[in-house]
C-alpha positions as CSV (number, residue, x, y, z in Angstrom):
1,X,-5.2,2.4,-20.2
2,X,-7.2,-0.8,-18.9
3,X,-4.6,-1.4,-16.3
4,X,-5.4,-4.3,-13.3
5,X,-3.4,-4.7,-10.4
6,X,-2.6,-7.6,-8.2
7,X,-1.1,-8.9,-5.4
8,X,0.6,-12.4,-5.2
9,X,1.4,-14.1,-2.3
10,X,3.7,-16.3,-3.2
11,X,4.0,-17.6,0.4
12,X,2.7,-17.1,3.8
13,X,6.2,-18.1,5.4
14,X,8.4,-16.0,6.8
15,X,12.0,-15.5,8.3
16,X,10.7,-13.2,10.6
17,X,7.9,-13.1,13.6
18,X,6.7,-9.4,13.8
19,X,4.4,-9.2,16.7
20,X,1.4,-7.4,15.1
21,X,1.3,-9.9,12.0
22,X,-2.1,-11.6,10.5
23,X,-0.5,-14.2,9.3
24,X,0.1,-15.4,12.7
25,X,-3.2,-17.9,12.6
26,X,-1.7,-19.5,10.0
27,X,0.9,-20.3,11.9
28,X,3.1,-19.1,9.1
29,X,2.3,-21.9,6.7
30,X,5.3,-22.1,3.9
31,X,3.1,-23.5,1.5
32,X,4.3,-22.1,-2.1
33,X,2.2,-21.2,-4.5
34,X,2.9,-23.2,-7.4
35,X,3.8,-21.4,-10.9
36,X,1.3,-23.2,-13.1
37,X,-1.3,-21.4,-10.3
38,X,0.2,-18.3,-10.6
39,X,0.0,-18.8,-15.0
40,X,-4.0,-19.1,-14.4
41,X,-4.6,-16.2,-12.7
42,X,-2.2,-13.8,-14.8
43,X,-3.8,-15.2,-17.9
44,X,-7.1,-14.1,-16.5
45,X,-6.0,-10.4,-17.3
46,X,-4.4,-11.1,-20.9
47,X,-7.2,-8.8,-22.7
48,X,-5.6,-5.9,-20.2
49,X,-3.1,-3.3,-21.7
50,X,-0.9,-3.7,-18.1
51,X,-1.1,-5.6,-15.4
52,X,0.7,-4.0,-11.8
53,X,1.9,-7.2,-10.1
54,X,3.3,-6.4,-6.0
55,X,4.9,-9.5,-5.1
56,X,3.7,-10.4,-1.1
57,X,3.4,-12.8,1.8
58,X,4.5,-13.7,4.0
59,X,8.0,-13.3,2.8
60,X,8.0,-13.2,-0.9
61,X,12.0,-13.4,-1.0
62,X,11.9,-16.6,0.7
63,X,11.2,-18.7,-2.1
64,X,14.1,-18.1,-3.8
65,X,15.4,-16.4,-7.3
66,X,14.9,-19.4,-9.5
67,X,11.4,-18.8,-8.4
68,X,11.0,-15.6,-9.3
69,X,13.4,-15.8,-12.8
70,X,10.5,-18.5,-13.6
71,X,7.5,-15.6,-13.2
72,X,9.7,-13.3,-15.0
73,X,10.0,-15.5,-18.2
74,X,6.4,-16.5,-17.8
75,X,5.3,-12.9,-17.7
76,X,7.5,-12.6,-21.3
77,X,6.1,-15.3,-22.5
78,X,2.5,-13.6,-21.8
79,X,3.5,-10.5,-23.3
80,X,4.8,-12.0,-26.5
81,X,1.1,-14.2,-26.5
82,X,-1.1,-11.3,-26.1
83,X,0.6,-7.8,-25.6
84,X,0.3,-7.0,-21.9
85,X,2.7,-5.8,-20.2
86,X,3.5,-6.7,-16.6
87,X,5.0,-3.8,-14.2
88,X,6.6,-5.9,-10.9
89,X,7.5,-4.9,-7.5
90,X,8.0,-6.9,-4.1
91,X,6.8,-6.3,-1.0
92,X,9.8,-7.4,1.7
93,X,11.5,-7.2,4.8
94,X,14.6,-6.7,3.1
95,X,16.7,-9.0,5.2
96,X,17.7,-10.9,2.4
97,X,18.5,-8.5,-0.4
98,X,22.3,-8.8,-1.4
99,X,24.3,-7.6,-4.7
100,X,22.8,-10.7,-6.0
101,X,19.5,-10.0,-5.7
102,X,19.3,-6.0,-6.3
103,X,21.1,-7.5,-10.0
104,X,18.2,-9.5,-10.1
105,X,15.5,-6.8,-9.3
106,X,17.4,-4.3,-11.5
107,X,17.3,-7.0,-14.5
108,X,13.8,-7.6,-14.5
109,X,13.1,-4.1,-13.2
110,X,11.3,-5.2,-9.9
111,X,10.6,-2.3,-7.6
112,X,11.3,-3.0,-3.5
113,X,9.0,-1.7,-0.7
114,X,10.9,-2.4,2.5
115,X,8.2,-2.7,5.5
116,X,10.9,-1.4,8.2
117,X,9.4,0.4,11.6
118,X,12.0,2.9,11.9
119,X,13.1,3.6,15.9
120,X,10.4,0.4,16.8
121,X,11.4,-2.4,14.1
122,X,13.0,-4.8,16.9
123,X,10.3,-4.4,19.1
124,X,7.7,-5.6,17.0
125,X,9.7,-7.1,14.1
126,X,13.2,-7.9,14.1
127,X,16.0,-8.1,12.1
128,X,16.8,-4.4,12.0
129,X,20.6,-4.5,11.2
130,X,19.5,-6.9,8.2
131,X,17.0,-4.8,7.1
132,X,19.8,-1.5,7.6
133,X,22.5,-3.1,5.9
134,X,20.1,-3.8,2.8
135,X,18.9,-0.3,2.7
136,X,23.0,1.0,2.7
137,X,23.8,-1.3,-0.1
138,X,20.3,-0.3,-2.5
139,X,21.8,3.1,-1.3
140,X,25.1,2.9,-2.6
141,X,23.7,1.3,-5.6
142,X,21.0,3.8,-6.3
143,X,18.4,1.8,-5.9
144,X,15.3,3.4,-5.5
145,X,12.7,1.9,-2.6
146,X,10.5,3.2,0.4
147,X,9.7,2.0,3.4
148,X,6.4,1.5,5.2
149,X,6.4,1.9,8.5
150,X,3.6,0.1,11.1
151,X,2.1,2.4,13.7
152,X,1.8,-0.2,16.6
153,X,3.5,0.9,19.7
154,X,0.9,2.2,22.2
155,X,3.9,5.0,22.9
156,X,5.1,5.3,19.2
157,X,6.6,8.7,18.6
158,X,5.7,9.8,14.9
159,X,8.1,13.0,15.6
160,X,11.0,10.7,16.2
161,X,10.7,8.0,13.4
162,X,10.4,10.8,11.1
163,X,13.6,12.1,12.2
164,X,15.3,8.7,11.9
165,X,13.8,8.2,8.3
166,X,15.0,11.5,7.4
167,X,18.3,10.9,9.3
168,X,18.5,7.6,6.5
169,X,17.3,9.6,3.4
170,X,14.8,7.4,3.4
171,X,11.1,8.4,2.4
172,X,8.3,6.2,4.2
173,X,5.2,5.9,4.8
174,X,3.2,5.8,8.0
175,X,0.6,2.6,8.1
176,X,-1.8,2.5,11.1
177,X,-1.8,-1.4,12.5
178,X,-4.5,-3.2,10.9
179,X,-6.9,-5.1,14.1
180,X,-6.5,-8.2,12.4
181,X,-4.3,-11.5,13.8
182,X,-2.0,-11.0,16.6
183,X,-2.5,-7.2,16.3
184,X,-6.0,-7.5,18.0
185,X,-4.3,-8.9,21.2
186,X,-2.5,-5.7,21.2
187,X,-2.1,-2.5,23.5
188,X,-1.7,0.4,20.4
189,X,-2.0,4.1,19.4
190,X,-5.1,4.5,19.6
191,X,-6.9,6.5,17.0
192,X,-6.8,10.3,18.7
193,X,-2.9,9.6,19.8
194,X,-2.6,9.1,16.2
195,X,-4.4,11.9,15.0
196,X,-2.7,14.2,17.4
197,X,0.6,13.2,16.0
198,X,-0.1,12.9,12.8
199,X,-0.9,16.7,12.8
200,X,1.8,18.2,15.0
201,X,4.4,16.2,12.9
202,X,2.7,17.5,9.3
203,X,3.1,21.2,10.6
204,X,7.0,20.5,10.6
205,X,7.1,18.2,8.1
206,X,5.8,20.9,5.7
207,X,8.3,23.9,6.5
208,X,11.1,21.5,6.9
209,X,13.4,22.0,3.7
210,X,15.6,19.2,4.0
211,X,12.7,16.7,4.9
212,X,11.6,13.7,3.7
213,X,8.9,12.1,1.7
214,X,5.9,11.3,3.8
215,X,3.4,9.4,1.4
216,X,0.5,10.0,3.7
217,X,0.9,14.1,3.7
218,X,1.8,14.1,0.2
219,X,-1.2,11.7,-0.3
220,X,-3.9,14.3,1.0
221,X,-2.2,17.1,-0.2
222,X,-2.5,16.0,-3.8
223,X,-5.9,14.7,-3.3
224,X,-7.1,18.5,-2.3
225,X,-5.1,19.9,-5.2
226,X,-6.8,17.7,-7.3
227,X,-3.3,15.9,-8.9
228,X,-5.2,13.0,-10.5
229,X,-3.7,11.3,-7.8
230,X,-5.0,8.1,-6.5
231,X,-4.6,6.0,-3.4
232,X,-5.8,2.2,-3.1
233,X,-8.3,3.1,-0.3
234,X,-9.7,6.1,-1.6
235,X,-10.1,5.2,-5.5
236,X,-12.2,2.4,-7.7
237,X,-10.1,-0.5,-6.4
238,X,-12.9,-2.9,-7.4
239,X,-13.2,-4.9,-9.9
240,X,-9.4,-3.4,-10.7
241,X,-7.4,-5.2,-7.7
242,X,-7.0,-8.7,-7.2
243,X,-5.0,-10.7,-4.5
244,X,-4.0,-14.8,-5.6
245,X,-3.4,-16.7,-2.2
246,X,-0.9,-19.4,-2.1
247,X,-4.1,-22.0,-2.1
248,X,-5.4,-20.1,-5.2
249,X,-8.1,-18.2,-3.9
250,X,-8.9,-14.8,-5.1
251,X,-9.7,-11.9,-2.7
252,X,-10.6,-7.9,-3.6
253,X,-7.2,-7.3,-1.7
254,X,-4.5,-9.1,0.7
255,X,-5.7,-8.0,4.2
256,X,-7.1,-10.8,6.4
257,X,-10.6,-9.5,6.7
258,X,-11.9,-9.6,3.3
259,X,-11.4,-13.0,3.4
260,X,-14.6,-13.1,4.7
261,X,-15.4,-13.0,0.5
262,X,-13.2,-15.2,-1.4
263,X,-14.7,-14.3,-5.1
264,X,-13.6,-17.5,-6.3
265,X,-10.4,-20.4,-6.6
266,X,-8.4,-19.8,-9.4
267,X,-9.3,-23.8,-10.5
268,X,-12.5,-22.9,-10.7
269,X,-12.3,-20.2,-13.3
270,X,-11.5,-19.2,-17.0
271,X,-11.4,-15.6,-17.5
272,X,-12.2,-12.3,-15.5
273,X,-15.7,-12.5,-16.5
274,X,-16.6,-15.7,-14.3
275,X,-14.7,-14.1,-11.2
276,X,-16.7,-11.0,-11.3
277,X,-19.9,-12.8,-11.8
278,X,-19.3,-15.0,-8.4
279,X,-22.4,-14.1,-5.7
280,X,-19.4,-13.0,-3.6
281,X,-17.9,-10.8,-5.8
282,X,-21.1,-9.4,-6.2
283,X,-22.2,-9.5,-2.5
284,X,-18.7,-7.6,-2.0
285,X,-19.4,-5.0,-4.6
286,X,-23.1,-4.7,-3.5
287,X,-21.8,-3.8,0.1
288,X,-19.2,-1.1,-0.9
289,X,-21.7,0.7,-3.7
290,X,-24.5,0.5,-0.4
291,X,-21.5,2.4,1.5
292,X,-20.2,4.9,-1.1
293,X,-23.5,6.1,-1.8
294,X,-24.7,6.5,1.8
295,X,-21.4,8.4,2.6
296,X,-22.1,10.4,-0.9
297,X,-25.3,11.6,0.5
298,X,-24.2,12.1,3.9
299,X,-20.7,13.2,4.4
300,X,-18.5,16.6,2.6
301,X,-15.6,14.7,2.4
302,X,-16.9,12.0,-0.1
303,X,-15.3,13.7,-2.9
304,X,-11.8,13.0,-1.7
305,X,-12.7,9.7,0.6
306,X,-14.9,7.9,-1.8
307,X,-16.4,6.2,1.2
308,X,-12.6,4.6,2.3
309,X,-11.3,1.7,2.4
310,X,-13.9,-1.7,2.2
311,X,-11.3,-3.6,4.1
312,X,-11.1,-1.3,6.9
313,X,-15.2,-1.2,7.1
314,X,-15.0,-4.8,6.9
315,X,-12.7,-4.8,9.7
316,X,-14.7,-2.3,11.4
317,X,-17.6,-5.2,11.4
318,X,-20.0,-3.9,8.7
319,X,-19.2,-3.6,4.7
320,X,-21.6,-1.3,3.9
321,X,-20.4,1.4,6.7
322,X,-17.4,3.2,6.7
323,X,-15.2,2.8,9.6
324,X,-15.2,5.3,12.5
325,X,-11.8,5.2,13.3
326,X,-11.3,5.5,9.6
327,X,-13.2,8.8,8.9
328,X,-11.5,10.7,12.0
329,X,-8.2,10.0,10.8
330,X,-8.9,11.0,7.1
331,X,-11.2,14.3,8.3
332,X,-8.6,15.4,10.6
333,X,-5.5,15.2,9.1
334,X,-7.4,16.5,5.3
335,X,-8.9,19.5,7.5
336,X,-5.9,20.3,8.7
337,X,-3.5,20.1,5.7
338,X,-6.6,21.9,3.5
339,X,-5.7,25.2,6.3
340,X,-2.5,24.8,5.8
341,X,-2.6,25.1,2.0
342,X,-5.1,28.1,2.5
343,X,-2.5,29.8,4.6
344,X,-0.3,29.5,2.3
345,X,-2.0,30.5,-1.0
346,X,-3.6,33.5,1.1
347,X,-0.3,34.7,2.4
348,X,1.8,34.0,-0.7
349,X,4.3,32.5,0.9
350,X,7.5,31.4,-0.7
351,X,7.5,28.2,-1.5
352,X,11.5,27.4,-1.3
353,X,10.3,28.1,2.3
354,X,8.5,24.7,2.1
355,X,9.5,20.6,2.5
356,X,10.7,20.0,-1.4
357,X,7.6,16.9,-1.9
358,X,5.1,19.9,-0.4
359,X,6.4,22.3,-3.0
360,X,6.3,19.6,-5.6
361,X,3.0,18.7,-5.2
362,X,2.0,22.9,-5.3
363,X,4.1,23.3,-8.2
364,X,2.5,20.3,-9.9
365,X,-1.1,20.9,-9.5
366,X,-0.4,24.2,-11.0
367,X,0.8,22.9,-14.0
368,X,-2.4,20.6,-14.0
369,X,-4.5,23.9,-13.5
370,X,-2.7,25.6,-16.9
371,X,-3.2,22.7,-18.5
372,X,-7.1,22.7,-18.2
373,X,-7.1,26.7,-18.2
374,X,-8.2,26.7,-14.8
């Protein structure tokens, strides 16, 4: 399937202040990005079979429905035009969702990622009974979401959160801070904390049978089971992700650093073809190939890594290197999930012994493995 994803910002304002937030320098401009903008860029991918859009900012809510019932129609219109088909999600603090909006969402079928800190979400976002009372009602309504959950405090107990997602029924996903705006002023866990943590908490997480869904164990796991499972940072993002800004520049993703290669302004282009040819685009692509080769050539974990994220070896200062902080995090935590799956093909174990999304992902890749007659 020829399938492009994007992110839209729709806006950069937001009814929140978290702490940590790179939108900060902008001093949360509430420009909007008009719709005839956001018609260009879609139309750029019309010769694609699906096009993934994650709705950001900012906060995308805060431009209202009528906003987003225009995309919707626009996206039909597109379809009936050319045949793609448009798969739609948002990206929000949630503070806003009502009966009226989940109606929305579940109209147009538009997925919700809430980005909720658990135990820390006042201290470095806000709005926490907002964001609880919008996670009850999608609840009650069964309305399925996850939430991703910043790793910022400089004490931040991953032991703890866990429990209080689990406590929610709510799956999650742990995101280290990114060092860009505010968040490089910052006092944070600092990359061996993390590591530490992220390891003690995997070895319950795994036997825990009435646990949760951690993305980031059930991440690697797949990876090293080899589930035909891909992750952003870790798969052939370029060239196959976009980001539209609310001043119509388009970026290889929506992090602050690669804005350091805008591949081109959506006014300035026609079709895919001219934003791939841009000496950006291709000064971008030249840097992460120089990476992904040297970290081919160099490193045993290349196979699952794929040289990492370019934003984060951006962010680390140089594209064509991987970040350190980066590789210790993905080497330690895949080391140590890969001895736990030994142990427990070695030993036999029982899996009903085992966190359900850990048995899942054994029971899948052993489907995968008949499959192929492996």
């Amino acid at each position: 399937m020829r399938k492009i994803q994007c992110i839209i910002k729709v806006t950069n304002g937001c009814n929140l202040r978290c702490s940590y937030c790179y939108n900060s320098g902008k001093h949360y401009e509430s420009k909007i990005l008009p719709v005839e903008t956001l018609e260009k860029f879609l139309r750029l991918f019309e010769d694609k079979d699906c096009v993934n859009v994650i709705f950001h900012g900012g906060e995308p809510m805060c431009v209202g429905m009528d906003y987003f019932r225009q995309v919707m129609e626009l996206e039909k219109i597109l379809t009936a035009q050319s045949g793609v088909k448009f798969e739609n999600q948002v990206q929000t603090n949630a503070t806003l969702i009502d009966d009226k909006w989940l109606s929305f969402f579940e109209k147009y079928k538009i997925g919700v990622g809430i980005s909720f800190d658990g135990i820390y979400n006042d201290a470095y976002r806000g709005g926490t009974e907002r964001t609880l009372k919008a996670i009850r009602l999608m609840q009650k309504r069964n309305f399925p979401f996850g939430c991703i959950a910043v790793v910022a405090d400089p004490h931040y107990d991953l032991k703890k959160n866990y429990e209080y997602f689990k406590s929610l029924g709510v799956k999650v996903d742990f995101s280290c801070v990114f060092p860009e705006g505010n968040a490089k002023s910052l006092d944070v866990l600092d990359v061996d904390g993390y590591i530490r943590q992220m390891t003690e908490l995997f070895g319950e997480w795994l036997y825990d049978t009435a646990g949760t869904q951690v993305r980031n164990f059930e991440f690697t796991m797949k990876k090293l089971l080899k589930c035909n499972y891909e992750y952003c940072s870790n798969g052939n993002c370029i060239g196959n992700f976009f980001c539209l800004d609310t001043d119509g520049a388009i970026y290889g993703c929506s992090r602050e650093s690669v804005k350091k290669y805008p591949f081109a302004n959506i006014g300035d282009v026609t079709s895919l073809h001219d934003v791939l040819n841009t000496e950006n685009f291709k000064t971008y692509i030249t840097g992460a190939i120089k990476r992904r080769a040297d970290c081919a050539a160099h490193c045993a974990y290349f196979e699952y890594c794929k040289g990492g994220c370019t934003d984060d070896a951006i962010a680390g200062g140089d594209i064509t290197k991987p970040n350190p902080g980066y590789c210790r995090q993905f080497q330690a935590l895949f080391d140590i999930i890969r001895t736990r799956l030994d142990e427990i093909f070695a030993e036999k174990k029982d899996l009903s012994l085992l966190n359900p999304y850990a048995r899942e992902a054994i029971v899948r890749a052993a489907a995968i493995g008949d499959d192929e007659g492996i």
